[in-house]
N, C-alpha and C positions, 0 to 999 in steps of 0.2 A: 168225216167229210170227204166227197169225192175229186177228181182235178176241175179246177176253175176251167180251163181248154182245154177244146177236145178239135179235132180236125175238121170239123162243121160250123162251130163257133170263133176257129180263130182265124181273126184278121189280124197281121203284126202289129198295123199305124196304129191302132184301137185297144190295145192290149196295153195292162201296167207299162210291161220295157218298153212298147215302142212308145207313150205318150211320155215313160220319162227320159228317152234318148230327146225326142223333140222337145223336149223343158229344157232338157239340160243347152241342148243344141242351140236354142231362142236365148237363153240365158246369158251362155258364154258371148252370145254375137251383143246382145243389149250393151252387157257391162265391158265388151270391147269398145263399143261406142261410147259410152260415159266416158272409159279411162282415155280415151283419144278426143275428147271436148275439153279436157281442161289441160291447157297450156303446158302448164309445167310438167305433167304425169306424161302428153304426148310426145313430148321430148325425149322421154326416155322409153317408149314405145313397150310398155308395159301392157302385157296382154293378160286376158283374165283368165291364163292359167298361170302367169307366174303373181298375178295377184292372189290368185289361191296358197300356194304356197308360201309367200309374204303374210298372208291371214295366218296361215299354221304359226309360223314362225312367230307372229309378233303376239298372238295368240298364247304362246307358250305349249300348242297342243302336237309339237315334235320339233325338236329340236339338233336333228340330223337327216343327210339324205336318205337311210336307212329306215329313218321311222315316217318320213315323206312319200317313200316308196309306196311303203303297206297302205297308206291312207287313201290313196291315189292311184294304187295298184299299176304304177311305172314300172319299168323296170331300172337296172342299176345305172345304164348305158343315158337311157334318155332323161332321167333326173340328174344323172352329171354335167348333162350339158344344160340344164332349165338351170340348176344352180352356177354355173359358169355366165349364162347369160346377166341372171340378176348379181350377178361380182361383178362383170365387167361394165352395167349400169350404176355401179356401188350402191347400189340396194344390201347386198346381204356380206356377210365375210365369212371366211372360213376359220375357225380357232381350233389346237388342238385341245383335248379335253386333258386338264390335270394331270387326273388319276388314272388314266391310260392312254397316253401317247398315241396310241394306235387309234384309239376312235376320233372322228373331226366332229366337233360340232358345228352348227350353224346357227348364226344370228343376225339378225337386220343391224346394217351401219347405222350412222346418226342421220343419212338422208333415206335411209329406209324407213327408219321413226317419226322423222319429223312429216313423210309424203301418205304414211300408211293412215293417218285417219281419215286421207281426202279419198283415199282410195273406198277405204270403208266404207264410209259417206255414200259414195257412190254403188256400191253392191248395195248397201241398205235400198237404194234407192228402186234399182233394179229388183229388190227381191218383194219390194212392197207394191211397187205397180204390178207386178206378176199375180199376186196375194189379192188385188184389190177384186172387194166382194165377198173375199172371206172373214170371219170373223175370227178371233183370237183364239176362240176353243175349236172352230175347225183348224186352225193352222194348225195347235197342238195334238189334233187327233190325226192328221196328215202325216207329224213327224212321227208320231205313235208309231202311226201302220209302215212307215218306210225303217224305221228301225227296225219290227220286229221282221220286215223283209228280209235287211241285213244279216240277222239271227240265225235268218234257214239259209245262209248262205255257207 
């Protein structure tokens, strides 16, 4: 197979990355709106990238800055401070880990647990009006192809 673009056919806006920079882009500002409609979540000015990594976390899909980092592809400087912000919101805490002192894990407080389904709630919601018109086996052929994206990366 030969390259998808070539210097005559490529427009950025119109192209995979740039239509999923503007997903991503429409996405984050949506579910900034959602999380700032309900009361209690806009109190604590929770934005949806630190509701992203409140999803990892309560998620169980990393449970340190470190494995936050790779997922999210931060670096160490500016995930210290995403996780500082959701401590000083008491969303998240910092524990050391048992078996090695040296490593800190991270976990959501009890108001991190008790806020994280409304949050969720609300990404769901954001991500099904985005979806809306597709059908369940295009979602899953969607996430197909952006995985095997991932792959060649």
């Amino acid at each position: 197979m030969g390259d998808i673009y070539n210097p005559e056919n490529y427009v950025a806006g119109k192209t995979v990355l740039g239509l999923i920079s503007r997903i991503k882009s429409e996405a984050a500002s949506a579910l900034d709106q959602g999380l700032s409609s309900d009361p209690e979540i806009s109190s604590l000015e929770v934005t949806s990238a630190q509701y992203l990594i409140l999803a990892m976390l309560a998620q169980r899909e990393a449970d340190s800055a470190a494995q936050l980092c790779k997922s999210f592809s931060y670096d160490a400087g500016a995930m210290t401070r995403m996780v500082d912000r959701l401590e000083a919101k008491g969303l998240v805490q910092r524990r050391r880990c048992p078996d090695d002192r040296r490593l800190i894990n991270l976990e959501l407080t009890e108001a991190g647990k008790s806020l994280f389904p409304r949050m969720k709630s609300l990404a769901i919601g954001v991500q099904n009006r985005l979806l809306r018109g597709f059908s369940k086996a295009d979602v899953k052929q969607l996430e197909g192809h952006l995985l095997r994206m991932l792959e060649n990366v």
